[in-house]
C-alpha positions in Angstrom: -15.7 30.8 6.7 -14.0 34.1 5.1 -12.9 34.9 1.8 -9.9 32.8 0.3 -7.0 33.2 -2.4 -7.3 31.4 -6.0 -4.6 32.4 -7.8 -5.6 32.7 -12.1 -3.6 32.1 -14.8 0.3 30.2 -16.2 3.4 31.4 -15.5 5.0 32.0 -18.9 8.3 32.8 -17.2 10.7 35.6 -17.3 11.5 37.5 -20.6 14.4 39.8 -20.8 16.0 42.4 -23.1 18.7 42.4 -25.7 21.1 43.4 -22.9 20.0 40.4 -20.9 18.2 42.1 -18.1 15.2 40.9 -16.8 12.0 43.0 -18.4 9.1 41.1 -16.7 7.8 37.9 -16.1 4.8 37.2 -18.0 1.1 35.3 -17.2 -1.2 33.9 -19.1 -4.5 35.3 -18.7 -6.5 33.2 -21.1 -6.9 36.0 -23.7 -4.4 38.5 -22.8 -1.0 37.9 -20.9 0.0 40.1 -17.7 3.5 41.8 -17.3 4.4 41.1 -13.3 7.4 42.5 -11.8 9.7 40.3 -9.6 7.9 41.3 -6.9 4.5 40.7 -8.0 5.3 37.6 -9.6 6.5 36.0 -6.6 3.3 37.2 -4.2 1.4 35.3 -7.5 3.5 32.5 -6.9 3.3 32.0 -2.8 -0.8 32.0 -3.9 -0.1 28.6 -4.9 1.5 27.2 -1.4 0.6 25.6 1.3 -2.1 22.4 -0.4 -3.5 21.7 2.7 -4.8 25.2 3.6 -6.1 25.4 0.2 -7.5 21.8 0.2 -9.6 22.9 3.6 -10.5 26.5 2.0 -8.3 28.6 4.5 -5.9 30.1 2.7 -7.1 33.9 2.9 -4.7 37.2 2.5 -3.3 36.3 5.5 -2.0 33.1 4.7 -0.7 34.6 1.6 1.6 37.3 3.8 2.7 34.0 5.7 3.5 32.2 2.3 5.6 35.5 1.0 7.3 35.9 4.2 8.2 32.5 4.5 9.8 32.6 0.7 11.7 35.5 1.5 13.9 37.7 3.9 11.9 40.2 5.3 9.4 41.2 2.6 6.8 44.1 4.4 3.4 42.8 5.0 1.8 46.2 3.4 4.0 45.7 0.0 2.6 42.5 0.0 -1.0 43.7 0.6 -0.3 45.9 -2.1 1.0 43.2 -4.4 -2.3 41.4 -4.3 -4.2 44.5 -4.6 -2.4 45.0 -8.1 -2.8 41.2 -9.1 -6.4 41.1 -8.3 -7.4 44.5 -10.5 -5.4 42.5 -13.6 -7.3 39.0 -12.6 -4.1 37.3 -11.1 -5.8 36.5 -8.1 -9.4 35.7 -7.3 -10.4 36.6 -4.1 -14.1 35.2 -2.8 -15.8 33.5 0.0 -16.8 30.2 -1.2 -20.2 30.0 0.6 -21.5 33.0 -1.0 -22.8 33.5 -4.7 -19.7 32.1 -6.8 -22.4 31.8 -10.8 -20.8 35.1 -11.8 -17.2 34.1 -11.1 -17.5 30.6 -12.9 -19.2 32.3 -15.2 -16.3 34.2 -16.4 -13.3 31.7 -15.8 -12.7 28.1 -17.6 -10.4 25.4 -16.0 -7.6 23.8 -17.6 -6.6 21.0 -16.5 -3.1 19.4 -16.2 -1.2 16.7 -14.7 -2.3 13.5 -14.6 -5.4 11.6 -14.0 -5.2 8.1 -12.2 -8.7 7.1 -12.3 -10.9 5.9 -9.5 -9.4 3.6 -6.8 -10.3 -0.3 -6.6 -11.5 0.2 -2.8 -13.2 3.2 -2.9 -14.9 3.5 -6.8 -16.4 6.6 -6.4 -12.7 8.3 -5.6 -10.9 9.4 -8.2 -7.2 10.4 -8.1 -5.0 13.3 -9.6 -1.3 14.1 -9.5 1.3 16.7 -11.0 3.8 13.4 -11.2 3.6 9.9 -11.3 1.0 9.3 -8.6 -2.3 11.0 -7.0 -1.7 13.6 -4.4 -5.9 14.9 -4.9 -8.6 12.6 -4.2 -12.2 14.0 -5.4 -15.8 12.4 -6.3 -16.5 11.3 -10.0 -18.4 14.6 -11.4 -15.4 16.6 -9.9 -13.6 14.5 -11.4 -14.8 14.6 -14.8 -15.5 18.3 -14.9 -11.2 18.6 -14.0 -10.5 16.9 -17.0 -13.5 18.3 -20.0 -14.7 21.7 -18.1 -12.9 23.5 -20.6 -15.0 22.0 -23.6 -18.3 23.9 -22.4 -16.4 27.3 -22.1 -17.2 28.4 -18.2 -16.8 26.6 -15.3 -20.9 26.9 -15.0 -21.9 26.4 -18.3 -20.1 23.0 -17.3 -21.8 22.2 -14.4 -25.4 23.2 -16.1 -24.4 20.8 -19.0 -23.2 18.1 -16.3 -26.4 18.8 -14.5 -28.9 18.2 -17.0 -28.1 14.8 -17.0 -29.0 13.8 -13.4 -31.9 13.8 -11.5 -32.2 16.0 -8.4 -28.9 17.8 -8.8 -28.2 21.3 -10.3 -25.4 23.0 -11.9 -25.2 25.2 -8.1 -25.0 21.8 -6.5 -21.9 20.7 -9.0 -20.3 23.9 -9.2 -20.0 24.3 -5.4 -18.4 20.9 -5.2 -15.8 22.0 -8.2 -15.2 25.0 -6.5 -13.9 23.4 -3.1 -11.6 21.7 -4.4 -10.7 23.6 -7.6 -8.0 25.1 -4.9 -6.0 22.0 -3.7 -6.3 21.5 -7.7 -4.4 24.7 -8.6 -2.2 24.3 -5.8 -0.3 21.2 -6.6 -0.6 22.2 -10.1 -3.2 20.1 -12.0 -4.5 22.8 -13.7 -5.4 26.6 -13.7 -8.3 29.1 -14.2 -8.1 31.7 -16.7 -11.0 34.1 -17.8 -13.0 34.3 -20.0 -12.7 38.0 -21.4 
C-alpha cells in the first residue's frame, strides 16, 4: 500500500467583493482559514470523491487527477499536481501512507464529526452506522465509532485514542488510532465530518 489523499478542513464557500466578483473561496483550517482560488478549491473538492476508493485506502494523487479530470473539461494533470502541492504546504490536503508512523499526524489534527449517527445494528451489535442524510451509508466497529462522535473532546486524534485505550486491557492507543485512521477517509468522504489542525 502507497501513500493516499485526506483532504483537511470546511469549505466556508465563496466570498466576493463589493463589485460582486468572486475574491476567493475560503476553508476552515481549525485556527486559521485558507484563501483558495477556483482552481484550488475544486482540486480540494475532487479529494473528497470517489467513497469507495477512499473506504479501501486507494485514493492516492493519482486518483485525485482522475477525480479533477472527471469534474471538468480538460484540466492538465501537472496544474493539478501543482494544485495539491499548494494545498498540502497550507494543510488542505494530508498526504501519508497509512501503514507507516501516522502519532505525529494525529497528533496535530482533531476530528469533527457531522452527520448523523444511527447506532449499532440489531443483527450485527458490534456495527455501528453513520450517514450525511437520513440513513447509514459507513458501517464501523464500536470504538471507531465512539471516537467519530467525542474525538474532539480530548483535543488530537491520539490523545483520544490514548484516553480510549486506557480503559481496555491489551489494546493501545496505536491499535485504536490505526483503526480510526482507515476509515477516517470513507468518513470525510461522504461528509460525516472533517479533520482540522491543531496549530
Amino acid at each position: 500500500m502507497g501513500t493516499i489523499i485526506i483532504p483537511v478542513g470546511r469549505s466556508l464557500g465563496p466570498f466576493f467583493d463589493d463589485k460582486g466578483e468572486l475574491e476567493s473561496y475560503e476553508l476552515h483550517l481549525g485556527p486559521s482559514t485558507a484563501s483558495l482560488d477556483e482552481d484550488d478549491m475544486g482540486v480540494w473538492a475532487c479529494a473528497h470523491d470517489e467513497p469507495d476508493a477512499h473506504g479501501e485506502l486507494a485514493f492516492d494523487r493519482a486518483k485525485l487527477r482522475e477525480a479533477v479530470r472527471d469534474a471538468t473539461e480538460g484540466f492538465p494533470d501537472e496544474e493539478t499536481d501543482a494544485a495539491i502541492e499548494r494545498l498540502l504546504e497550507a494543510g488542505a490536503l494530508l498526504e501519508l501512507d497509512p501503514e507507516g508512523p501516522v502519532e505525529d499526524v494525529l497528533r496535530a489534527h482533531r476530528f469533527i464529526p457531522g452527520g448523523h449517527g444511527f447506532g449499532n445494528r440489531p443483527d450485527a451489535p458490534d456495527e455501528c452506522g453513520i450517514g450525511p442524510a437520513d440513513e447509514p451509508v459507513v458501517s464501523m466497529s464500536g470504538w471507531v465509532y465512539s471516537l467519530w462522535a467525542r474525538s474532539y473532546l480530548d483535543g488530537s486524534i491520539w490523545a483520544a485514542a490514548e484516553a480510549f485505550a486506557a480503559d481496555l486491557d491489551d489494546v493501545t492507543a496505536e491499535d485504536i488510532a490505526r483503526e480510526f485512521l482507515e476509515a477516517l477517509p470513507v468518513i470525510i468522504s461522504v461528509d460525516c465530518g472533517y479533520l482540522e489542525p491543531l496549530d
